[in-house]
Every structure is written in C-alpha cells, then in structure tokens.
N, C-alpha and C positions, 0 to 999 in steps of 0.2 A: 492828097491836098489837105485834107481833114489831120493829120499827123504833124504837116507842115506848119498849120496855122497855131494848133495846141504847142509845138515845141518853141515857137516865136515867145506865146505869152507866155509861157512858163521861163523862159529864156529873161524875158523883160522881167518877172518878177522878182527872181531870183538878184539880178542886176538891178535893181532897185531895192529889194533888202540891203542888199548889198553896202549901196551910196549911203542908206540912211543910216547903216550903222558906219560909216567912216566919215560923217558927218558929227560935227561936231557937236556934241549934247550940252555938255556942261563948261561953258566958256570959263568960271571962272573955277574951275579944277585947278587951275597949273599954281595959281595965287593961292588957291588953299592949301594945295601941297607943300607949297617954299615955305608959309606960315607956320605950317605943320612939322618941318625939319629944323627952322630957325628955331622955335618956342624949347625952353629947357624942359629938361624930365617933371621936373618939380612943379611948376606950372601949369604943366597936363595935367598931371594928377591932380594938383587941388580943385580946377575945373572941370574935373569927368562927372556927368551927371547933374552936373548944375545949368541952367538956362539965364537968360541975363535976367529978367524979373525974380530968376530964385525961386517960382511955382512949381517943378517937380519936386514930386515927393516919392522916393524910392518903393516899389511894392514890396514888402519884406512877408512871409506870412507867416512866420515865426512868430514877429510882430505882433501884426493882426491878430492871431490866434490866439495872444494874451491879454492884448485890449480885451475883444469879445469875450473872454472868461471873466475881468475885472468886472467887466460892465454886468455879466450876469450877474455875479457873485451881487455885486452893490444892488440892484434890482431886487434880486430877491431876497436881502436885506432891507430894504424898502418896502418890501410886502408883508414882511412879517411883524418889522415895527409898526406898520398900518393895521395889519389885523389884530394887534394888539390892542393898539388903541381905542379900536371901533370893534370891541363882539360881538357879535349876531346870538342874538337872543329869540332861543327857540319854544316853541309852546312846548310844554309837556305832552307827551301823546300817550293815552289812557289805554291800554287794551293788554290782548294776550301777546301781542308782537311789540316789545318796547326798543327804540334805538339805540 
C-alpha cells in the first residue's frame, strides 16, 4: 500500500513539472522574436550593448589595467613633486653610527 501511495505522488509531481514547464513563461517571446527577425543587421549591431539611458559601460580589462597604471604613474608623480617641495629637515645625529 506504502509503494502505492509513494508512486501516486511521485506520479503527480512529475505531472505537475510537467504543466509548468508547458505553461507559458514568457507571454511576450513571440513579439520579441518577430522584432528580432523584422529589425535589419545594421540596427542590431549598433544597439548591442547599449541600454536606453546609455548607463552600461562595457568591462574591458585591458582597459582598466591602463587607466590604473596612468593613475599610478600620475600619483606618484604627485608625491615626488610634493616631497620636493616640502623636505624634511633632519637633526644632525652626532655619534659613532652616523646615517
């Protein structure tokens, strides 16, 4: 009886994955599609990657990796012209160990 009750639910679950995946997820696929087949080559491509506010900005790390060296590079160009400017004026130190 124990076999019989486990094979029902198992039965029903399966048959209910089932409907929900032959149910309809995304109603407006079919519209997106025809859009998608209508729209010419040239159109696609100037729109890939862009958003309608124009906010993404593509990850590139090639990129990146030369910003972050400009920015060092200018940084510590800024430090040296700073330590220039400003030398640290050190006491003399008298002894047998001089620096």
């Amino acid at each position: 009886m124990r076999t019989i009750i486990l094979t029902a639910v198992f039965a029903s679950c399966l048959f209910g994955v089932a409907m929900a995946q032959h149910s309809d997820q995304n109603p407006n696929a079919k519209v997106a599609y025809e859009a998608y087949k209508t729209e010419t080559g040239a159109e696609h491509a100037a729109s890939m990657g862009a958003t309608i506010d124009n906010t993404y900005e593509a990850y590139d790390p090639i990129l990146i990796k030369e910003q972050r060296k400009r920015e060092r590079i200018e940084f510590r160009r800024q430090l040296r012209l700073e330590r220039a400017r400003r030398p640290r004026f050190v006491q003399p130190r008298w002894g047998w160990r001089r620096w």
